[in-house]
mmCIF file of the N, C-alpha and C atoms, coordinates in Angstrom:
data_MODEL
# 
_entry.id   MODEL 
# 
loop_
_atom_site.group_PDB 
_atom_site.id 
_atom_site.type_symbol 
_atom_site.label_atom_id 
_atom_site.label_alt_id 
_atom_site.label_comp_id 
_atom_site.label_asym_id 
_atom_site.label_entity_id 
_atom_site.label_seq_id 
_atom_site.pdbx_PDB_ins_code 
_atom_site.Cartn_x 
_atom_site.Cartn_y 
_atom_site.Cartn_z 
_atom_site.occupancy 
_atom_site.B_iso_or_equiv 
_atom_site.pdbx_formal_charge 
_atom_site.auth_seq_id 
_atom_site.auth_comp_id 
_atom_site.auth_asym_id 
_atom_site.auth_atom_id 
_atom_site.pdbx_PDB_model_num 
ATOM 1   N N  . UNK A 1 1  ? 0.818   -1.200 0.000   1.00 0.00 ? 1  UNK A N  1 
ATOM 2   C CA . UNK A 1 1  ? 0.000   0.000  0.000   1.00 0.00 ? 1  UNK A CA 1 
ATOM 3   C C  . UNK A 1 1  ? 0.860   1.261  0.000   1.00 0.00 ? 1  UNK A C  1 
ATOM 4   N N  . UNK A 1 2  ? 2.011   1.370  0.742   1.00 0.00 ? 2  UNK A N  1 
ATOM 5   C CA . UNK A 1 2  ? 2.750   2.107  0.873   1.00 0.00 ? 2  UNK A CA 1 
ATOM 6   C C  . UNK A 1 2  ? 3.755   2.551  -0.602  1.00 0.00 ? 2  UNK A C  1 
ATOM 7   N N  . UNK A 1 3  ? 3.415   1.469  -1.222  1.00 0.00 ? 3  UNK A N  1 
ATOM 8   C CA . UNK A 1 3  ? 4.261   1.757  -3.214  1.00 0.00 ? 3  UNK A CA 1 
ATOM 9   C C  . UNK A 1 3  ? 2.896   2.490  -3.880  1.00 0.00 ? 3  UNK A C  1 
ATOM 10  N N  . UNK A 1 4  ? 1.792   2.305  -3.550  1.00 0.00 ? 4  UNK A N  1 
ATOM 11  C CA . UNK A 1 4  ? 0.769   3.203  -3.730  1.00 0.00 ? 4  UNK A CA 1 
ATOM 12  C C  . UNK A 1 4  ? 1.098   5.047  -3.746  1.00 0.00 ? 4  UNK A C  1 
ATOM 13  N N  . UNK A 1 5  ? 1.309   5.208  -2.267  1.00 0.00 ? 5  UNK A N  1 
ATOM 14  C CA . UNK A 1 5  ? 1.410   6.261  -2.151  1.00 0.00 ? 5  UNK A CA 1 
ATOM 15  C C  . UNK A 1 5  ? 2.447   6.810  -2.704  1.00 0.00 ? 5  UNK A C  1 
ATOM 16  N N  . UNK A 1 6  ? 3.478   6.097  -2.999  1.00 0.00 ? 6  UNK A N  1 
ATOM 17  C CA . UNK A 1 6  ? 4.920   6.957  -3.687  1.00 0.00 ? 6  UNK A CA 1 
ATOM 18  C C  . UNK A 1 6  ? 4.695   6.765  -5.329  1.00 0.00 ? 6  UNK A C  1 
ATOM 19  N N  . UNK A 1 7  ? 3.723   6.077  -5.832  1.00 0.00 ? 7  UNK A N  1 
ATOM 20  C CA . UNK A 1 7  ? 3.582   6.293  -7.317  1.00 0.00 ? 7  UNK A CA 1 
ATOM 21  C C  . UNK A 1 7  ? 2.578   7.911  -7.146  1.00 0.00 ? 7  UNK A C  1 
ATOM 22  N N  . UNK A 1 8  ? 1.650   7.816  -6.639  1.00 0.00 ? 8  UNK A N  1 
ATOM 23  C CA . UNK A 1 8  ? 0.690   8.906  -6.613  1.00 0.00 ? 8  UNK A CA 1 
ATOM 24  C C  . UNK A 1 8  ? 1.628   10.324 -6.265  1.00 0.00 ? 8  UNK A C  1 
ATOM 25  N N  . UNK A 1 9  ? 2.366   10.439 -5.627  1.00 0.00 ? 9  UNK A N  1 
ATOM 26  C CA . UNK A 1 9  ? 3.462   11.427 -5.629  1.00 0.00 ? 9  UNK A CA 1 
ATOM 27  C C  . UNK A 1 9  ? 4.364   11.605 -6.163  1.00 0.00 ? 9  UNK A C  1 
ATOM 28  N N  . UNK A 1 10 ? 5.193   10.962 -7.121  1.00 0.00 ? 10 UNK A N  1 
ATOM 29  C CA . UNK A 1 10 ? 5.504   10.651 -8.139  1.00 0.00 ? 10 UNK A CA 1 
ATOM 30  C C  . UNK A 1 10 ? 4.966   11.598 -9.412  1.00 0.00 ? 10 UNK A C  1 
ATOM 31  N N  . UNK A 1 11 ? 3.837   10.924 -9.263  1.00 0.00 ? 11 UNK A N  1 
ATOM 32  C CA . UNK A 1 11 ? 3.134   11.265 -10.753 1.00 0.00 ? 11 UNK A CA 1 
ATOM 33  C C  . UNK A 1 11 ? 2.459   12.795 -10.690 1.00 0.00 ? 11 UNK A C  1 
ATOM 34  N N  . UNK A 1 12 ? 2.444   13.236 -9.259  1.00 0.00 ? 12 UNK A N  1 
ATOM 35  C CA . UNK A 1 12 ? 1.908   14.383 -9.047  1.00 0.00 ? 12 UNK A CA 1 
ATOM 36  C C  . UNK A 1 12 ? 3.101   15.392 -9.213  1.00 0.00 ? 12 UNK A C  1 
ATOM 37  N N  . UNK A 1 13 ? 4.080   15.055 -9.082  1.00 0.00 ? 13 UNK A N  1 
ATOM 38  C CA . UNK A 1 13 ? 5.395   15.508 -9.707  1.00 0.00 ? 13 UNK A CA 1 
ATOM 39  C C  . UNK A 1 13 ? 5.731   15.846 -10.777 1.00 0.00 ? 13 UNK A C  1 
ATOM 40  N N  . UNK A 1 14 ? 5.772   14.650 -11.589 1.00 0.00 ? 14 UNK A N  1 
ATOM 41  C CA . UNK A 1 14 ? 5.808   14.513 -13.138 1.00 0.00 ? 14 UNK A CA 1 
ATOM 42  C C  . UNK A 1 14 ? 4.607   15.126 -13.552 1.00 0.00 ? 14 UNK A C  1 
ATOM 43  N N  . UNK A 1 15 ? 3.794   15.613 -13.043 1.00 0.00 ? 15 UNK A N  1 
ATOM 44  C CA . UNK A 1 15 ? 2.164   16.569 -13.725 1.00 0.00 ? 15 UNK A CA 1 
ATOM 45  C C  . UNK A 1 15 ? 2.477   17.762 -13.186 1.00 0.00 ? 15 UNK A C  1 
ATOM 46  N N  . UNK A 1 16 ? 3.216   17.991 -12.410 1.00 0.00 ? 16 UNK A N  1 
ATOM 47  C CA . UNK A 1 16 ? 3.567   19.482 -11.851 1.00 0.00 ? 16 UNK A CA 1 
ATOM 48  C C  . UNK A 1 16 ? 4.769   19.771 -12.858 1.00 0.00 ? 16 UNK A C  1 
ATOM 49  N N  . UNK A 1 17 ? 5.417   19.347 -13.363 1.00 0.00 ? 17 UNK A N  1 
ATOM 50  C CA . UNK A 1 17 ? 6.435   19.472 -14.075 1.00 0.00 ? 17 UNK A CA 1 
ATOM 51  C C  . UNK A 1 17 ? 5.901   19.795 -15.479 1.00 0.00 ? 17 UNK A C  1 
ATOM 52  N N  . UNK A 1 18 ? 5.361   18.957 -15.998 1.00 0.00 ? 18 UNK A N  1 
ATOM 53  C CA . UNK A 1 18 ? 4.885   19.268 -17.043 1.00 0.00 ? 18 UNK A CA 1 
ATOM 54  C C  . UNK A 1 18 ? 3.552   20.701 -17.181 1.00 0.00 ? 18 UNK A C  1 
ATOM 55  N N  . UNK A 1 19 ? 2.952   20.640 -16.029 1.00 0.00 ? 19 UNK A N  1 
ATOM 56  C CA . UNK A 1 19 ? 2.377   22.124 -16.122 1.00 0.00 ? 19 UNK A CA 1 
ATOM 57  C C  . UNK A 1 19 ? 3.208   22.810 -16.406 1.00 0.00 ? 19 UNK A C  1 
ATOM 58  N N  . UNK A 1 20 ? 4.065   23.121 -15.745 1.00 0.00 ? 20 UNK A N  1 
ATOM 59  C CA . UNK A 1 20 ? 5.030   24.137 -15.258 1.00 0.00 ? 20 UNK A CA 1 
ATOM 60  C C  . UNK A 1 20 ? 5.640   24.322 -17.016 1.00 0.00 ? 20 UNK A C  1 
ATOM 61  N N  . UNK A 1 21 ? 5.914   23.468 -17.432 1.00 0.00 ? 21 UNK A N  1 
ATOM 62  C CA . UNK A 1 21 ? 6.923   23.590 -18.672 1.00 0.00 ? 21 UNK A CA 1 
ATOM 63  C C  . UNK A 1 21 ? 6.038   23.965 -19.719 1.00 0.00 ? 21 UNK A C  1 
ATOM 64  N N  . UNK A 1 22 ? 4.647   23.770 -19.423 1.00 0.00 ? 22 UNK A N  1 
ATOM 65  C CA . UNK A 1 22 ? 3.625   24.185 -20.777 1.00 0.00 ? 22 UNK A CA 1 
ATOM 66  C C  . UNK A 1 22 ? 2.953   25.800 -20.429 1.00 0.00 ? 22 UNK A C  1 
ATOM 67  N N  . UNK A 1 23 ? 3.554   26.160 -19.418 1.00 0.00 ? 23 UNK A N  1 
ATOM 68  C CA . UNK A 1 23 ? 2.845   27.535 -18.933 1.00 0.00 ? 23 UNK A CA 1 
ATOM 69  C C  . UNK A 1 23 ? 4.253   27.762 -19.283 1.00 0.00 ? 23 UNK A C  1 
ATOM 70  N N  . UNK A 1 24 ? 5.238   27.986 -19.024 1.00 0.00 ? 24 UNK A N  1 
ATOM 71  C CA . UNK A 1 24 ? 6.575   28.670 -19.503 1.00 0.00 ? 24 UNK A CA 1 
ATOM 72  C C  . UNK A 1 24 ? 6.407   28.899 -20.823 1.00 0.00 ? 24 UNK A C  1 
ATOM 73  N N  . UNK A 1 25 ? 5.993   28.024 -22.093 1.00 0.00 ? 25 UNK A N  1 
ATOM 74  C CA . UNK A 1 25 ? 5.853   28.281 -23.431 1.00 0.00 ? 25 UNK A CA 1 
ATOM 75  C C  . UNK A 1 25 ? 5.058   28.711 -23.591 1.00 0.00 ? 25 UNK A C  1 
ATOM 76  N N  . UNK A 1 26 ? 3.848   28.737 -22.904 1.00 0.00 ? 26 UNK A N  1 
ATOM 77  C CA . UNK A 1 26 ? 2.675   29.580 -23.498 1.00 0.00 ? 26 UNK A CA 1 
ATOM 78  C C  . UNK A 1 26 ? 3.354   31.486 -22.994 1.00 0.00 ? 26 UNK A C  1 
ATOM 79  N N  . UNK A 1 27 ? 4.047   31.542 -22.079 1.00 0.00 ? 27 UNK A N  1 
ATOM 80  C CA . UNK A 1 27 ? 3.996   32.466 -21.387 1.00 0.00 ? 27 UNK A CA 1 
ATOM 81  C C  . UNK A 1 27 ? 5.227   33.377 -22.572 1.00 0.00 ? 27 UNK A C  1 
ATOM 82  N N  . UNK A 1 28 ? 6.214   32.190 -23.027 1.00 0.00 ? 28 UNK A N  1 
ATOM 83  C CA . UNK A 1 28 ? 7.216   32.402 -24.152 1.00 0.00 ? 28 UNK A CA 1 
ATOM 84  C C  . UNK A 1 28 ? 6.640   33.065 -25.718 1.00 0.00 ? 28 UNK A C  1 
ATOM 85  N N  . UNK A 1 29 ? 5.575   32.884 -25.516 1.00 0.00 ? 29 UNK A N  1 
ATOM 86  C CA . UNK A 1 29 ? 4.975   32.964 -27.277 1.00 0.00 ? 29 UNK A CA 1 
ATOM 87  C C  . UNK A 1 29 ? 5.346   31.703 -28.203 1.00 0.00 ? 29 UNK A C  1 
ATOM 88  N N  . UNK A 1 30 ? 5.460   30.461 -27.159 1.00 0.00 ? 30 UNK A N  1 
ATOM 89  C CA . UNK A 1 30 ? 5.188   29.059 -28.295 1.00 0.00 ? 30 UNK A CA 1 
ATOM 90  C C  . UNK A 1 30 ? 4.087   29.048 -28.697 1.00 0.00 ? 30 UNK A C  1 
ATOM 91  N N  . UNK A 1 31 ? 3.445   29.401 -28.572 1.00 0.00 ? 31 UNK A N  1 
ATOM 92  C CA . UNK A 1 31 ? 1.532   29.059 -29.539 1.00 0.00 ? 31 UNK A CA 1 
ATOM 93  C C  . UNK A 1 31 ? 1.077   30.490 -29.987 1.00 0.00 ? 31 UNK A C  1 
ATOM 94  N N  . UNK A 1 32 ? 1.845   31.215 -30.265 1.00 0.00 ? 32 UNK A N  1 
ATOM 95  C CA . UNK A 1 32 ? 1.648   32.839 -30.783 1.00 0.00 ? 32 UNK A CA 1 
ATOM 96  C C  . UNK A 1 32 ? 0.820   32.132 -31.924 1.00 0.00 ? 32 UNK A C  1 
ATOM 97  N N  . UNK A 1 33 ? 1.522   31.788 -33.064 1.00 0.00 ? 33 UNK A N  1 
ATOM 98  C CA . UNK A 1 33 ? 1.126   31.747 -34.360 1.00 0.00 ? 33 UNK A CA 1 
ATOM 99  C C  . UNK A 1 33 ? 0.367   30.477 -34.678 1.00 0.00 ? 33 UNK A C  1 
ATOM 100 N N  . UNK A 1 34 ? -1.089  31.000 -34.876 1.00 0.00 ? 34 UNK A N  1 
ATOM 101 C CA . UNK A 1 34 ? -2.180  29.580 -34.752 1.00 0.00 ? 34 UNK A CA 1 
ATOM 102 C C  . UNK A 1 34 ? -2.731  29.929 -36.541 1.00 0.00 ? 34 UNK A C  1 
ATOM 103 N N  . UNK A 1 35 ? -2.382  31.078 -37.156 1.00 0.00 ? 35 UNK A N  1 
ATOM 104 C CA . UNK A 1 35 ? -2.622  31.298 -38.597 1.00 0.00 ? 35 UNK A CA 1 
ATOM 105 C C  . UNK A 1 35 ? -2.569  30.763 -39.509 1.00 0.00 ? 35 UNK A C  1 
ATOM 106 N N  . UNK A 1 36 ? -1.244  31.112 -39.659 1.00 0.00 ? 36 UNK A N  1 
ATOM 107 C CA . UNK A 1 36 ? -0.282  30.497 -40.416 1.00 0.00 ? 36 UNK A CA 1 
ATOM 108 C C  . UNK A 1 36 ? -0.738  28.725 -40.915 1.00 0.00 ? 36 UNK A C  1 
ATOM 109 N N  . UNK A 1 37 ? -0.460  27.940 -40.075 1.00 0.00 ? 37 UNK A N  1 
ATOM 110 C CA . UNK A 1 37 ? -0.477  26.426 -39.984 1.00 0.00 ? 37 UNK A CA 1 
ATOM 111 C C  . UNK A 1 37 ? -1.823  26.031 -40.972 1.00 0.00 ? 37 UNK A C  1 
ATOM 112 N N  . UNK A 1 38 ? -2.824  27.042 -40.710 1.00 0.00 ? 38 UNK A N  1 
ATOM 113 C CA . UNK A 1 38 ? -4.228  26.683 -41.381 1.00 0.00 ? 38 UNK A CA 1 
ATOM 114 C C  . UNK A 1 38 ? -4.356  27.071 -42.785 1.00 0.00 ? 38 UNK A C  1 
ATOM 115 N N  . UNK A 1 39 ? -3.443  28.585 -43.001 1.00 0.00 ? 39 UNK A N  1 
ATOM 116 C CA . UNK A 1 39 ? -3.811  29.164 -43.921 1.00 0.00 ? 39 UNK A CA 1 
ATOM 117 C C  . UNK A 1 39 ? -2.198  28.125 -45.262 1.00 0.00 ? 39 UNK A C  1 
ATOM 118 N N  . UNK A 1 40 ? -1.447  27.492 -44.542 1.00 0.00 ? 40 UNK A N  1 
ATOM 119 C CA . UNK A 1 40 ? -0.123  27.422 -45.519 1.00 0.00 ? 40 UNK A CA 1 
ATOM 120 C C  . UNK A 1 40 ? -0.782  26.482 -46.450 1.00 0.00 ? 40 UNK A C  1 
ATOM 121 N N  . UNK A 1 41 ? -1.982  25.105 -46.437 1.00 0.00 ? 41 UNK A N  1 
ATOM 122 C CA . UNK A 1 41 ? -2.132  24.568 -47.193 1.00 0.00 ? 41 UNK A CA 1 
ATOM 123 C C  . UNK A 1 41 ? -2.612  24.173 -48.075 1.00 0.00 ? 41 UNK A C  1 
ATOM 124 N N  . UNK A 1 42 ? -2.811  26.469 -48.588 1.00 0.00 ? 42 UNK A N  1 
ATOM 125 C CA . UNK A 1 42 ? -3.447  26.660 -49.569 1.00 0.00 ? 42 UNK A CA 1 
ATOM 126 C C  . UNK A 1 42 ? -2.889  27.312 -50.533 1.00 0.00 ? 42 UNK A C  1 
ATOM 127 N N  . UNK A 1 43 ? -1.295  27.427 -50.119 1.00 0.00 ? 43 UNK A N  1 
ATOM 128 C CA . UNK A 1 43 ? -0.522  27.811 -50.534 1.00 0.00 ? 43 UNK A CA 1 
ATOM 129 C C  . UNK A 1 43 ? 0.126   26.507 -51.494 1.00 0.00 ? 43 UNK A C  1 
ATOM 130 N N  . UNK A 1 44 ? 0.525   27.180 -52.825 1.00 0.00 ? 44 UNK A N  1 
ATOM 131 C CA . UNK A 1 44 ? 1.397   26.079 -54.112 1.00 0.00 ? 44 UNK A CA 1 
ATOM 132 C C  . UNK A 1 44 ? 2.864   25.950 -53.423 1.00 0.00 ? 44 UNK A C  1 
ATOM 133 N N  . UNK A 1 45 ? 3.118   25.124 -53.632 1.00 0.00 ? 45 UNK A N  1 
ATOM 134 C CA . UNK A 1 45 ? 5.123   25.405 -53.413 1.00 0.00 ? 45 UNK A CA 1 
ATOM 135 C C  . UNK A 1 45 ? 5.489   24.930 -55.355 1.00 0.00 ? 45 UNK A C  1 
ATOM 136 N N  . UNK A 1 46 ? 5.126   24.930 -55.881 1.00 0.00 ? 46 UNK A N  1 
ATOM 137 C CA . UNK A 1 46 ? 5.161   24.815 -57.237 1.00 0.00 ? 46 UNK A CA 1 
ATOM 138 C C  . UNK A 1 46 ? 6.159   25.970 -57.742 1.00 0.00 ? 46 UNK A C  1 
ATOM 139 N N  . UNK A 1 47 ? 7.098   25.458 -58.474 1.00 0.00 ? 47 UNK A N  1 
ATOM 140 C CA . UNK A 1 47 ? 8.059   26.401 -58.617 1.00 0.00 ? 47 UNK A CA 1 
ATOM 141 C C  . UNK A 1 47 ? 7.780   27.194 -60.074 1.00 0.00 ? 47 UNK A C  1 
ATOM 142 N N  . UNK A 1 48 ? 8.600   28.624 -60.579 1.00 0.00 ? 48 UNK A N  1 
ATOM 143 C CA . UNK A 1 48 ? 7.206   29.444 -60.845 1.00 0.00 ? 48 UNK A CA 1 
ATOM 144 C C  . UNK A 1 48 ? 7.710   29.131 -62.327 1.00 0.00 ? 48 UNK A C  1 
ATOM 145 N N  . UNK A 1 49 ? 8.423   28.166 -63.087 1.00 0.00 ? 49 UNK A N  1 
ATOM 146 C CA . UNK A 1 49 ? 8.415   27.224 -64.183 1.00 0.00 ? 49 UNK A CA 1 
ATOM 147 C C  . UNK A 1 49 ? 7.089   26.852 -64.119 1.00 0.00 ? 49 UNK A C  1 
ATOM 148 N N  . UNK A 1 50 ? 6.533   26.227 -63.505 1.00 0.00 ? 50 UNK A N  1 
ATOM 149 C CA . UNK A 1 50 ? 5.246   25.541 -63.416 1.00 0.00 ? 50 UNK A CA 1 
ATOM 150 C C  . UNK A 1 50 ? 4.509   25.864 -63.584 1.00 0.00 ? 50 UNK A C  1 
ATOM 151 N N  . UNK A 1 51 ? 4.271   27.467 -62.639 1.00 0.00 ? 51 UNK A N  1 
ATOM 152 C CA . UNK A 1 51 ? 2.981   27.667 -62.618 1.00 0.00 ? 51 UNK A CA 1 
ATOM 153 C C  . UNK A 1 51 ? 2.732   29.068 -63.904 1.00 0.00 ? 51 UNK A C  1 
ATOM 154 N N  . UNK A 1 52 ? 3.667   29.056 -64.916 1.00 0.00 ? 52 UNK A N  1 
ATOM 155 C CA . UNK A 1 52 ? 3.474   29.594 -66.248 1.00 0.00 ? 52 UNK A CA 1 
ATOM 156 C C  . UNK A 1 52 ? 2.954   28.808 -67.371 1.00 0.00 ? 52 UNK A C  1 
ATOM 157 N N  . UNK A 1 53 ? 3.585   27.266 -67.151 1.00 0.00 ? 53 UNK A N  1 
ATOM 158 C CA . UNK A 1 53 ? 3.194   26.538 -67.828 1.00 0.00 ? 53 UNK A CA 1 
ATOM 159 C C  . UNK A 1 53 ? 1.682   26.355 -67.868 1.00 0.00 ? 53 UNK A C  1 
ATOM 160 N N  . UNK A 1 54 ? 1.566   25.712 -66.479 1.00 0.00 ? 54 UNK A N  1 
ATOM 161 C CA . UNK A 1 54 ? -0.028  25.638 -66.319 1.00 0.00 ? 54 UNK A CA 1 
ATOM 162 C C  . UNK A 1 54 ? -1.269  27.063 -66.576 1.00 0.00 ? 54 UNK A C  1 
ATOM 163 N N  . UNK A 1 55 ? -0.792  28.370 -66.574 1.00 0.00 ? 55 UNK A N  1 
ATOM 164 C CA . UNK A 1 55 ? -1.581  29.330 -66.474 1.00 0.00 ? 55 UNK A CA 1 
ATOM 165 C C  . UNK A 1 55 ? -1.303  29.283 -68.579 1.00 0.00 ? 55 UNK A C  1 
ATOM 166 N N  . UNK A 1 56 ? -0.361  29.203 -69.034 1.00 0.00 ? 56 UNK A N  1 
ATOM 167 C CA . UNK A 1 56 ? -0.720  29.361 -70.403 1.00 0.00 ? 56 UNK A CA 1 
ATOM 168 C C  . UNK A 1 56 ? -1.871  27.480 -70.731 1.00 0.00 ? 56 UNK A C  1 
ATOM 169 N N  . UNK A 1 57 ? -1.672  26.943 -70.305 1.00 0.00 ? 57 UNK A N  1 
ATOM 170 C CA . UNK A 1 57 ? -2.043  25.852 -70.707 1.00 0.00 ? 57 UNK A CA 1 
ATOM 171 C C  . UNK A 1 57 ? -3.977  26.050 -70.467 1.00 0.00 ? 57 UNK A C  1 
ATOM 172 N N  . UNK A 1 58 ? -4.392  26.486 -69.207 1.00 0.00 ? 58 UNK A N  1 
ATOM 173 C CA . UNK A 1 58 ? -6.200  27.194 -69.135 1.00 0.00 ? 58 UNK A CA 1 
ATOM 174 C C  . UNK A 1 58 ? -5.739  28.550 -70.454 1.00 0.00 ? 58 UNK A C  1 
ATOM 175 N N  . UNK A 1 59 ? -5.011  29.028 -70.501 1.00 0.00 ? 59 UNK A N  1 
ATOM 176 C CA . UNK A 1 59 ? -5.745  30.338 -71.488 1.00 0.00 ? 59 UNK A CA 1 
ATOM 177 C C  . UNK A 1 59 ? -5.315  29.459 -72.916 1.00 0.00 ? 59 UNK A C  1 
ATOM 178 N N  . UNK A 1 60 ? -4.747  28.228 -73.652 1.00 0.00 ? 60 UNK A N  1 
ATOM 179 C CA . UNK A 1 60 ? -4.873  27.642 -74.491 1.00 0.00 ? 60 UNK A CA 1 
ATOM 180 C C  . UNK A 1 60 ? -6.771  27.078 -74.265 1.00 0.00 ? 60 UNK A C  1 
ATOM 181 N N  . UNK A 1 61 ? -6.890  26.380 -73.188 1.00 0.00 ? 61 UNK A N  1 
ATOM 182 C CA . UNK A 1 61 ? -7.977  25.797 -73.274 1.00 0.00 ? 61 UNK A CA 1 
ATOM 183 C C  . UNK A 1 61 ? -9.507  26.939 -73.563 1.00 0.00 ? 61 UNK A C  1 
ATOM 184 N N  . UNK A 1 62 ? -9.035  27.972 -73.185 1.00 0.00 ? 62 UNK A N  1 
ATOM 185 C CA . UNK A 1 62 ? -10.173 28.923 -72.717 1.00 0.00 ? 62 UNK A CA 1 
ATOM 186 C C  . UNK A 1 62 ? -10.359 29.266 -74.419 1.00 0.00 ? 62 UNK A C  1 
ATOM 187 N N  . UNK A 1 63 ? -8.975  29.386 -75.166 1.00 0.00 ? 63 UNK A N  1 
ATOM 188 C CA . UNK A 1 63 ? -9.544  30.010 -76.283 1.00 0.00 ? 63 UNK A CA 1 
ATOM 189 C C  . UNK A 1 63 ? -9.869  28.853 -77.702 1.00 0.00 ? 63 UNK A C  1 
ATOM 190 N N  . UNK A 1 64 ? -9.249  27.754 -76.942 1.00 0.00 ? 64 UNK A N  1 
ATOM 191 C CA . UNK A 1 64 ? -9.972  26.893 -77.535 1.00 0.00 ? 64 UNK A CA 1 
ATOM 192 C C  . UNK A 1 64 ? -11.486 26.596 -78.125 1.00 0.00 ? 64 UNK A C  1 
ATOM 193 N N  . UNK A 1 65 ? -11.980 26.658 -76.722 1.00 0.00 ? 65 UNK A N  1 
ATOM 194 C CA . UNK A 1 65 ? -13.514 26.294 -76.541 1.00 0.00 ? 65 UNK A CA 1 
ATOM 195 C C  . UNK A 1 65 ? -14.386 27.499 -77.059 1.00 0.00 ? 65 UNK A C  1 
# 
């Protein structure tokens, strides 16, 4: 019963610790930028060879039709 009580203090340790280290980063500006992450994967990384090719290739099609 007594290995009981030293895991439970223990772990109340290791949870005090880890508060402690997630309030330091929040307090740091680790979670400043929540934008970014949502808005990047609407962004091309297509290099800009590419994206001439493809923009003449719709105004071939456009004057196609």
């Amino acid at each position: 019963m007594s290995v009981l009580f030293i895991l439970i203090g223990i772990s109340t340790l290791v949870a005090a610790i880890f508060l402690i280290a997630f309030l330091w980063s929040v307090s740091n500006g680790q979670y400043d930028d929540d934008y970014t992450p949502s808005v990047r994967m609407l962004f091309d990384n297509e290099p800009e060879s590419k994206k001439t090719t493809l923009k003449e290739k719709k105004t071939t099609k456009k004057n196609a039709v």
